[in-house]
N, C-alpha and C positions, 0 to 999 in steps of 0.2 A: 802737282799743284796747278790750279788753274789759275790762268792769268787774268779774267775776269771773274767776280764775284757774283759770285749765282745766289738767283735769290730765291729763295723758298715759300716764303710766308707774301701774302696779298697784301700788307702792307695797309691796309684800309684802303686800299684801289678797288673798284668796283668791277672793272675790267679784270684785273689778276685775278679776281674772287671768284668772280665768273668759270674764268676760263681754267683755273686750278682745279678747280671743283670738278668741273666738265672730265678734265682730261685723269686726277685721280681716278674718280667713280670708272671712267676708260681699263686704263691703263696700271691702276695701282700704286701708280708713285708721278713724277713731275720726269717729262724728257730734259735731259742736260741743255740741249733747245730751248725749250721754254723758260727755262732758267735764265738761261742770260738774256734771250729776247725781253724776258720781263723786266728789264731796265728803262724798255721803253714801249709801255702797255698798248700803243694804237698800233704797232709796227707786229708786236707778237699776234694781235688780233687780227692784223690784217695776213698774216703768215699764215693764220691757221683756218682763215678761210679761202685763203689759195687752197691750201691744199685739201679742204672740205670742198673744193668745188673743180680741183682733177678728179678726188674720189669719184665724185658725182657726176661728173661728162659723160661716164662708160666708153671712152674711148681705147681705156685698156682694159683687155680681159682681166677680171678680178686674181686668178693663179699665175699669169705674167705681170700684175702689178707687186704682189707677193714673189715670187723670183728678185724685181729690180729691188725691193725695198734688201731682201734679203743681199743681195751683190752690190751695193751702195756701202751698207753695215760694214761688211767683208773689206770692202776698200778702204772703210774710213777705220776698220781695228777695232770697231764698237762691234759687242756681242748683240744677237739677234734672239 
């Protein structure tokens, strides 16, 4: 049981609507992540455009950023 309460539904935020939407159509379902950052919708948004703009640098090879994602997962006991 998680000790914060994750939230699913956008709530009538315009921001969670958005960014649910995004990341379902993505991914298929809501990362445990976004769950709880979505307690406080400018901080999840601004999270998710960090890391839409490491994507985007090309500072790491695309199959070595895939490796790290993969060996983060591993560490944290989350399936990949």
């Amino acid at each position: 049981m998680s000790r914060v309460r994750e939230i699913e539904h956008d709530e009538g935020n315009p921001i969670l609507k958005e960014l649910f939407a995004k990341e379902r159509e993505t991914f298929g379902s809501l990362f445990n992540t976004t769950k709880v950052f979505a307690h406080c919708p400018p901080i999840l948004k601004a999270a998710k455009q960090l890391s839409a703009a490491l994507e985007a640098s090309g500072l790491l090879d695309p199959q070595l950023r895939a490796l790290v994602y993969l060996r983060v997962a591993l560490i944290n006991g989350c399936p990949f």
